[in-house]
C-alpha positions as CSV (number, residue, x, y, z in Angstrom):
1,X,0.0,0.0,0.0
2,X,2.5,2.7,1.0
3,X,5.9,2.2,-0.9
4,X,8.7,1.2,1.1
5,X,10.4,-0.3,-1.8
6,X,11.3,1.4,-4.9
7,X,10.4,-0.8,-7.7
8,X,12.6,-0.1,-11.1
9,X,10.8,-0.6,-14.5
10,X,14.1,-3.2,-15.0
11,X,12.8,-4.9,-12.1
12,X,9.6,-5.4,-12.6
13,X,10.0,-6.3,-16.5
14,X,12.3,-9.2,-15.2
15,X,9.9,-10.2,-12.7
16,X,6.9,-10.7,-14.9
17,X,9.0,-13.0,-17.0
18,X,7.8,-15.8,-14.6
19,X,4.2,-15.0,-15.4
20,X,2.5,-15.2,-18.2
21,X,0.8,-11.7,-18.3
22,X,2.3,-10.3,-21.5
23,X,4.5,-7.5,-21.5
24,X,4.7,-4.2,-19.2
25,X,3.0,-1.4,-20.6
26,X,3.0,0.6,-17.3
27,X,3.0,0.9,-13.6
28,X,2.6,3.0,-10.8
29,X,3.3,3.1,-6.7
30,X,-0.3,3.4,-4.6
31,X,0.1,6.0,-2.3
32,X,-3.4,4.9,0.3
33,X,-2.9,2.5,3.6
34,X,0.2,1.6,5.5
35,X,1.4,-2.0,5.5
36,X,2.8,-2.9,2.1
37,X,4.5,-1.9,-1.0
38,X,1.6,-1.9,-3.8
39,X,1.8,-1.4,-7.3
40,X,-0.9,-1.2,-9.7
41,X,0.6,-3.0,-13.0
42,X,-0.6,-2.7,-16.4
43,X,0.2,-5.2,-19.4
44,X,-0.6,-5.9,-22.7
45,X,-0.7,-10.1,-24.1
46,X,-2.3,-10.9,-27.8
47,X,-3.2,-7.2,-28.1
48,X,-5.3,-7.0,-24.4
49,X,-5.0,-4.8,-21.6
50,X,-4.5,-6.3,-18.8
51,X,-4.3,-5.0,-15.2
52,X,-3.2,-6.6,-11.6
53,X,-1.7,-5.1,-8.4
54,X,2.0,-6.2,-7.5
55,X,2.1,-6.6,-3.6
56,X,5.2,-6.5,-1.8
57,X,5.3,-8.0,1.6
58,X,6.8,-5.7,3.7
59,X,6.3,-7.5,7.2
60,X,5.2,-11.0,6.4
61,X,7.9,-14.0,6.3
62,X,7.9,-16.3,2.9
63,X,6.5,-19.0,5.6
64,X,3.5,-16.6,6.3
65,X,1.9,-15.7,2.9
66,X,0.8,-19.3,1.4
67,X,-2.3,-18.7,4.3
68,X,-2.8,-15.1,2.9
69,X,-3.0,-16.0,-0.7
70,X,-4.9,-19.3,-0.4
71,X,-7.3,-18.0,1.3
72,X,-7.6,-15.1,-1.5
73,X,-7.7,-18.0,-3.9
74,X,-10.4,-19.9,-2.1
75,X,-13.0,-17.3,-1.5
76,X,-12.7,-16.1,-5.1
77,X,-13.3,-19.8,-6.5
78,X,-16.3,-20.3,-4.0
79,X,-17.8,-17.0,-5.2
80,X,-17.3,-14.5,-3.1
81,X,-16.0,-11.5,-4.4
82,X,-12.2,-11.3,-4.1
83,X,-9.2,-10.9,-6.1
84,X,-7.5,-13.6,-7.4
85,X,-3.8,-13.8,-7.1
86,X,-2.1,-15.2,-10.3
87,X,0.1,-18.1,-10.5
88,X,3.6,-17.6,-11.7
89,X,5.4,-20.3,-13.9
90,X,7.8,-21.6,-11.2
91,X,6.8,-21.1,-8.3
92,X,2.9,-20.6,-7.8
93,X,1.3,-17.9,-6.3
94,X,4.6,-16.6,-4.6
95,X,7.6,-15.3,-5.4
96,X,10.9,-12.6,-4.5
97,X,11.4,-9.0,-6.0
98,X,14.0,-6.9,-4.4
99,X,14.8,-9.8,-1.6
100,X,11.0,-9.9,0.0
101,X,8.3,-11.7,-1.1
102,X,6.0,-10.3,-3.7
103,X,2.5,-11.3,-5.4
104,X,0.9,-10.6,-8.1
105,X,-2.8,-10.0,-8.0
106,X,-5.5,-9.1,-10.0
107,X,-6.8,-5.5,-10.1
108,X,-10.8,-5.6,-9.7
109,X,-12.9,-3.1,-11.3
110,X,-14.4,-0.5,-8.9
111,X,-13.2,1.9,-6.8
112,X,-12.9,2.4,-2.9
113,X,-15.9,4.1,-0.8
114,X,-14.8,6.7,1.3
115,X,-18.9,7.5,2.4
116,X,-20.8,4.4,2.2
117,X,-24.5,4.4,1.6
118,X,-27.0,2.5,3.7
119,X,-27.7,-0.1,0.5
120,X,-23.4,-0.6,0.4
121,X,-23.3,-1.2,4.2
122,X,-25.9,-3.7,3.9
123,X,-24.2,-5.4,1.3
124,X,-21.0,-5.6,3.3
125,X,-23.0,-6.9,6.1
126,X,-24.3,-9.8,3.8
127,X,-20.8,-10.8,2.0
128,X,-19.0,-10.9,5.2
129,X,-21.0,-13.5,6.3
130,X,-21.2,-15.5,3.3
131,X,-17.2,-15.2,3.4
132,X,-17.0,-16.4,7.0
133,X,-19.5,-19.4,5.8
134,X,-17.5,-20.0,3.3
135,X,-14.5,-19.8,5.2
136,X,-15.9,-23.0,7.2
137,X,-14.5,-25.0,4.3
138,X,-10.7,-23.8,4.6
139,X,-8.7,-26.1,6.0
140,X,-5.3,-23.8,6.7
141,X,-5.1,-22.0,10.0
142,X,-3.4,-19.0,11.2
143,X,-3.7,-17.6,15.1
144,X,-4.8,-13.5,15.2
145,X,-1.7,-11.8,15.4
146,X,-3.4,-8.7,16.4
147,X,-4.7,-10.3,19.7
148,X,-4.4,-9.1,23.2
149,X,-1.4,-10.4,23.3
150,X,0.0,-8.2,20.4
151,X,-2.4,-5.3,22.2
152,X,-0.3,-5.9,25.6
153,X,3.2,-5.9,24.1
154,X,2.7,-3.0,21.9
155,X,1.5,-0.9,24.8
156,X,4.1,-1.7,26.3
157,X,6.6,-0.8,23.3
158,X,4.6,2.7,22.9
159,X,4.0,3.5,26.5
160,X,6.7,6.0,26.9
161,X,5.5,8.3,24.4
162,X,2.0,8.3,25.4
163,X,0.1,11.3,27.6
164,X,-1.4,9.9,30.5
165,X,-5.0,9.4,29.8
166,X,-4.3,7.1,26.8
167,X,-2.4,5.3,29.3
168,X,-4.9,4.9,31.6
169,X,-7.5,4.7,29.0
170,X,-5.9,1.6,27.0
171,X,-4.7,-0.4,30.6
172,X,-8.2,-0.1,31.6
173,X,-9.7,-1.5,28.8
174,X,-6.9,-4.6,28.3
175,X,-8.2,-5.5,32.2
176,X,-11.6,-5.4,30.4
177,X,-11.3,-7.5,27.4
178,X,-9.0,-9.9,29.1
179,X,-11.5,-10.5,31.1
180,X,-14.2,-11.6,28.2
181,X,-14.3,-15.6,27.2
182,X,-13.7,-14.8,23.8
183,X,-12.9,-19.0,23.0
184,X,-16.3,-19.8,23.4
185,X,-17.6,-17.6,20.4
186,X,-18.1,-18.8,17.2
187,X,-14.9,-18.6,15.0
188,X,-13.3,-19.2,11.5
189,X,-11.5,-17.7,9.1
190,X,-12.1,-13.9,9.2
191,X,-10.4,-11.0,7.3
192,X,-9.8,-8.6,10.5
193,X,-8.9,-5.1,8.6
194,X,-12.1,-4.5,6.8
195,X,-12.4,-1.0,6.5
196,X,-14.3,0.7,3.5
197,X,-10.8,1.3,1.5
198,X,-10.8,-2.1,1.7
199,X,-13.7,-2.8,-0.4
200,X,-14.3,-1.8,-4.3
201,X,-17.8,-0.9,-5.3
202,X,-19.3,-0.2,-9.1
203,X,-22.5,1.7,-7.8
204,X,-24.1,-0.4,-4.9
205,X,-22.5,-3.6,-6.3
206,X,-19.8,-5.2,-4.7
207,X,-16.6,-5.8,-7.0
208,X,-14.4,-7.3,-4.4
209,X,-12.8,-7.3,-1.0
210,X,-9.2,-6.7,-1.0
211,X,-5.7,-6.7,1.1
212,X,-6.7,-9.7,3.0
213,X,-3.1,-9.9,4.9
214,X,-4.7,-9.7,8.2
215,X,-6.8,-13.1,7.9
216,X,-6.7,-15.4,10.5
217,X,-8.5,-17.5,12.5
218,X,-10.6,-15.7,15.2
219,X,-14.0,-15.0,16.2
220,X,-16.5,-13.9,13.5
221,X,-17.9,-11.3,15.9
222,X,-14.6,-8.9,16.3
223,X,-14.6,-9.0,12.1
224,X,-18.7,-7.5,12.0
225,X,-17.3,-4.8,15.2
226,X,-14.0,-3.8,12.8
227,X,-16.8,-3.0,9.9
228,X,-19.4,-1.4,11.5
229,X,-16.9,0.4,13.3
230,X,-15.5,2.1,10.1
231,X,-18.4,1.7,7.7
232,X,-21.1,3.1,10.0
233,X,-19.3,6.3,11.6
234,X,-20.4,9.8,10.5
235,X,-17.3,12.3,10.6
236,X,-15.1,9.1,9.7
237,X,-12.1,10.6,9.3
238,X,-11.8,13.1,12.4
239,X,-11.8,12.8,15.9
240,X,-14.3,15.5,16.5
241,X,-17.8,14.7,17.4
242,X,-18.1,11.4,16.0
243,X,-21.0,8.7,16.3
244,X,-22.4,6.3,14.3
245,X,-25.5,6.1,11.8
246,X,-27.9,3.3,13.9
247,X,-29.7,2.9,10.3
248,X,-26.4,2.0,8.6
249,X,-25.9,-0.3,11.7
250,X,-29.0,-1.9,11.7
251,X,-29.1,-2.1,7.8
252,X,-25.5,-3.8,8.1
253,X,-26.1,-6.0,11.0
254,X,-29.6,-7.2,9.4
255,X,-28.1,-8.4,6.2
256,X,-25.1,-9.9,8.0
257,X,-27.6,-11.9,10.5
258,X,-29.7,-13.1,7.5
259,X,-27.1,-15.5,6.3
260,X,-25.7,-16.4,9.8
261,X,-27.5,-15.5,12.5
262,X,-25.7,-14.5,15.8
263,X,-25.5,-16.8,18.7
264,X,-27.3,-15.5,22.3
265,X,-23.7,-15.6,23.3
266,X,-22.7,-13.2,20.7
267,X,-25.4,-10.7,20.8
268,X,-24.1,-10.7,24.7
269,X,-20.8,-10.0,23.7
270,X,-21.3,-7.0,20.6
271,X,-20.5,-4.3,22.9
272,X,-17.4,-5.4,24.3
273,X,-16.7,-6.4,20.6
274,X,-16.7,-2.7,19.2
275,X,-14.9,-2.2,22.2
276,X,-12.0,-4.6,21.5
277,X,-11.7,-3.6,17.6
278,X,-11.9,0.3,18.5
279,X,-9.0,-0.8,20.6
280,X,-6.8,-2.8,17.8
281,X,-6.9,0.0,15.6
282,X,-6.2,2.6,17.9
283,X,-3.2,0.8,19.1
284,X,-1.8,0.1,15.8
285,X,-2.3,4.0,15.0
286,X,-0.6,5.2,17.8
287,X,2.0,3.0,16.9
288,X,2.3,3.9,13.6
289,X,2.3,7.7,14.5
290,X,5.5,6.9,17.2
291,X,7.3,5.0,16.0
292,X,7.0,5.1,12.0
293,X,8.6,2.8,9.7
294,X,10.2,5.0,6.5
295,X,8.8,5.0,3.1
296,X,8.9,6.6,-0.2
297,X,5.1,7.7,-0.2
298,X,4.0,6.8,3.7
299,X,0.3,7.5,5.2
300,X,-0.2,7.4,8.9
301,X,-4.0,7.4,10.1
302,X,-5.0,9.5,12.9
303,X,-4.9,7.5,16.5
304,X,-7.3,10.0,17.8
305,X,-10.3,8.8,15.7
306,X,-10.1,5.3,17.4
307,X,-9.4,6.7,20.6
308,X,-13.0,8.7,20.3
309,X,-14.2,5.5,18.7
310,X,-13.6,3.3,22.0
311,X,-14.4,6.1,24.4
312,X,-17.9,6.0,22.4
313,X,-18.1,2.5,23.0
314,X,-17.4,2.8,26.3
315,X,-19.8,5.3,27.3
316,X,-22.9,3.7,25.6
């Protein structure tokens, strides 16, 4: 997404070699989001235009990805609306550019949502749950590596540079959700980081959900709270006075529960589990905005929505 690593047109022409894409016509660094290198990639084979995104894994071992892009592979062959990464000659979906792994990918039509309608949240609400159904069927597992455990330690690698009521604000709540039986929930694969940018819409049609390096294995519940808590906010992208649009909640929640209803036991536990991924996201913000990692286009998200986000939750 942001682009740590400068990719040369030498590079890249040598690197498609191993696919069978055609030849490069052109490319270009995406600037949006903060984990990975992206590229989108244009070629041309037998006179066609054709179009993927090159992703290179700026954080994620060569041991790691086969989970990230299987699972990209699955949901796209059992219909749910996701791109599909594209097998190079020798050595499947995977392979090195620069010395880290890279992926290429293809580039969905659509474009990102930056203020979702009611009609888009409710489709969001529908095809996560068909992706966590489908997800049943997926035999590869991978822990959340954005658990409490990653919450504790990276409070405890930030706290230094942090003003006392965050402090206080984040201990509290890490005494709170340790203190939830998560286990017991339903689970299965999830995405975990599905925010509207990473979604592509043609109108109210869904074209695909994207950047699925985040999945893991966890409850289905924290995925819904990480949507609704960035789909359904009004004054998304500030800190000031921000709340949430009950009809794009209810719309969203609706279509999610008519393809898998929620459990008694997760109905319980919705509040706490806005709560918990208010508090993911504000801790990986704050992190980011300390302790940034270089890059030749970089965006850092403002911590302070998040930290209004949980307050919000908190207070309800």
């Amino acid at each position: 997404m942001s682009v740590y690593t400068v990719v040369e047109q030498d590079d890249l022409v040598e690197f498609l070699q191993d696919y069978e894409v055609g030849e490069l016509a052109s490319f270009e660094g995406i600037s949006a989001g903060i984990e990975n290198t992206n590229y989108f990639v244009n070629t041309v084979k037998d006179g066609q235009r054709q179009q993927f995104v090159l992703t290179i894994f700026e954080h994620h071992s060569f041991d790691e990805l086969p989970y990230f892009l299987n699972i990209m592979a699955f949901m796209a062959e059992h219909e749910i609306p996701t791109a599909h990464p594209v097998k190079s000659i020798s050595n499947g979906y995977l392979k090195e550019l620069l010395g880290k792994p890279a992926a290429l990918v293809e580039r969905l039509k659509g474009g990102g949502v930056e203020i979702p309608n009611e009609a888009q949240c409710a489709v969001m609400g529908e095809n996560l749950a068909r992706f966590h159904l489908a997800g049943k069927d997926f035999s590869d597992f991978r822990p959340n590596d954005r658990g409490l455990d990653w919450m504790q330690s990276t409070i405890n690698l930030i706290n230094d540079f942090l003003p006392k009521d965050e402090k206080c604000l984040i201990e509290e709540e890490l005494v709170f959700q340790k203190a939830i039986d998560w286990a017991h929930l339903p689970q299965g694969v999830i995405h975990a980081d599905l925010f509207c940018d990473n979604a592509l819409f043609s109108g109210n049609e869904l074209s695909g959900i994207i950047d699925l390096y985040y999945a893991c294995n966890a409850p289905f519940l924290y995925d819904l709270a990480v949507m609704v808590n960035d789909w359904c906010r009004i004054n998304a992208d500030t800190a000031e006075a921000i709340r949430f649009d009950e009809v794009k909640v209810t719309a969203m929640l609706n279509a999610y529960r008519s393809q898998r209803p929620l459990t008694d036991a997760e109905e319980a536990a919705w509040p706490a589990a806005l709560r918990l991924a208010a508090l993911r996201f504000f801790l990986s913000r704050l992190k980011d905005k300390h302790m940034p990692r270089e890059g030749e286009m970089t965006q850092i998200k403002d911590p302070d929505v998040f930290k209004a986000v949980l307050k919000l939750h908190r207070d309800a």
